[in-house]
Structures are given as C-alpha cells and as structure tokens.
C-alpha positions in Angstrom: 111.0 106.8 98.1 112.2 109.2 95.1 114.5 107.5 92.2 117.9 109.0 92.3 118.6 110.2 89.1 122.5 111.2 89.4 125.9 110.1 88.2 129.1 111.6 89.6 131.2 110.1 87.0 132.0 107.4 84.2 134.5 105.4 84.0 136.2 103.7 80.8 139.4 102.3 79.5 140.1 103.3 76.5 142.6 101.6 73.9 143.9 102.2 70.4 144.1 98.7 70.0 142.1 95.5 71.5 144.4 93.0 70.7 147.5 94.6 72.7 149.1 92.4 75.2 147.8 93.6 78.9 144.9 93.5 80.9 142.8 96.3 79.8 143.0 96.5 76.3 140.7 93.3 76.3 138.3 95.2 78.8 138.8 99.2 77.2 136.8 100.4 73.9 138.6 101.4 71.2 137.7 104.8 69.2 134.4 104.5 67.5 132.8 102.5 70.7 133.8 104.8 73.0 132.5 107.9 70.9 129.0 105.7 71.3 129.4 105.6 74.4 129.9 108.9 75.4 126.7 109.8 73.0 124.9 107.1 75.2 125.5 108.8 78.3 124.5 112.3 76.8 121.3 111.0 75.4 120.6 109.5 78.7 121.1 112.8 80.7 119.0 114.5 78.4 116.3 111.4 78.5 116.2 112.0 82.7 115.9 115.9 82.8 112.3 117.3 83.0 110.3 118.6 80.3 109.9 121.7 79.4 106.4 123.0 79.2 105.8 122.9 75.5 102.2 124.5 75.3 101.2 127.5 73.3 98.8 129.8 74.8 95.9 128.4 72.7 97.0 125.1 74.1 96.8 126.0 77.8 93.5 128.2 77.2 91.9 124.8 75.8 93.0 122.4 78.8 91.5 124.9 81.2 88.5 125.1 79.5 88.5 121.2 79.2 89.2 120.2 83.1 86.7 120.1 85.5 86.2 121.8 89.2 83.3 121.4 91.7 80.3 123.9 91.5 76.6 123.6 93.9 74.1 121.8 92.2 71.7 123.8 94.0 71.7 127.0 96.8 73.2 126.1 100.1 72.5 127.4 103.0 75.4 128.2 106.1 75.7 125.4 108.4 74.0 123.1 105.9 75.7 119.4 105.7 76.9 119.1 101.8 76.2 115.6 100.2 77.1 113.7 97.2 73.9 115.2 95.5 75.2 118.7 96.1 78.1 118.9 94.0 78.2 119.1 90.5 81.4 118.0 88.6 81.2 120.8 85.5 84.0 122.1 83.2 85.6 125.0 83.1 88.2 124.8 85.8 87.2 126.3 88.4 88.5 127.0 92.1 88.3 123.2 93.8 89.4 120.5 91.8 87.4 117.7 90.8 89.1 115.1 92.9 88.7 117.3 95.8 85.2 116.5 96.5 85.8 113.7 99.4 86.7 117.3 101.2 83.4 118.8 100.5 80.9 116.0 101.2 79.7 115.7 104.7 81.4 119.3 105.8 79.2 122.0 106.6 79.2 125.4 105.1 80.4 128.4 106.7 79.2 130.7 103.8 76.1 129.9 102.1 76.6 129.3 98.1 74.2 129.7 95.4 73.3 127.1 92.9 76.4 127.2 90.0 78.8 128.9 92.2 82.0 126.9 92.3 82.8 125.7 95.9 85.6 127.3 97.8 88.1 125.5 100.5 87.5 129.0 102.7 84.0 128.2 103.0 84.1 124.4 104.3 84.3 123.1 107.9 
C-alpha cells in the first residue's frame, strides 16, 4: 500500500491575544507562532515532493559506466540451457541488468551469443 502524501487544508485559530476571555484564544496561536507554523507546513510540502534529478552529464556518464549488466562468459549455442557458470556480472551497463539473471539461468537460447556479448531478454525462452 502507497503512503498518502496529501493535505486538503489546515486549520488554525488564530488570536491577537492568549489571555482573552473565550474558548479559543487559549487553543489559537498568536502572531509569531502562527507565522512558524505556516513555515512548518511549507517546509514540509517541499520535504514530501520528489527530487529533482540533480546530476551533471559527467555524473550520469560515470554511474553508467560504474553499474553492471549481464554478458556470456563463454559462446552459446541456440537451444543451449544457460547456467550460473554462463553469465558474467561485468560493468559497463549493458542491456540486462544485473539483478535480472534469475531470468536467464535455466532458459534456453533462441539466438546463439558469443562469449562477452551482453545477454538480451529477446533471445531467452
């Protein structure tokens, strides 16, 4: 289940004076808490919004470089059962992610690959 993130309004009393006779004024914020309060509820807004993507170019050129994919450790032939054995787990980024390999072991090939070619989801039974 996702977390609701949403307000559709705040409510507070506000007073120029606590110590006034009636019920609220007791409850209600007078001028300097309310202003804090207000803040509060537009650093909070901002704190639940998402981030913008803050990397440079160089940045993003560097974290593809630095993940790794899935590539054949050796030339498989079509129809060929792949194994643990049979995949390597190599930087740069490539086309199957590294976490992807429970989808590649003990699937057959309908492609042959070549040893170092990164492995492709088209190419898996």
């Amino acid at each position: 289940m996702a977390l609701l993130k949403v307000a559709t309004w705040f409510e507070k009393h506000f007073t120029e004076d606590k110590t006034q006779k009636g019920f609220d004024h007791a409850y209600a914020m007078e001028k300097e808490g309310l202003k804090t309060y207000v803040e509060d509820i537009h650093n909070a807004q901002r704190a639940l919004q998402e981030p913008k993507e803050k990397l440079s170019d160089k940045e993003r050129y560097t974290r593809k470089r630095a993940r790794r994919s899935l590539y054949a450790a050796r030339d498989i032939q079509l129809g060929e059962l792949v194994t643990n054995e049979d995949g390597l787990i190599v930087r740069p980024e490539g086309i199957m992610d590294a976490d992807q390999i429970d989808a590649l072991v003990g699937k057959k090939l309908t492609q042959p690959i070549a040893q170092f070619e990164p492995f492709r989801p088209e190419i898996i039974s």
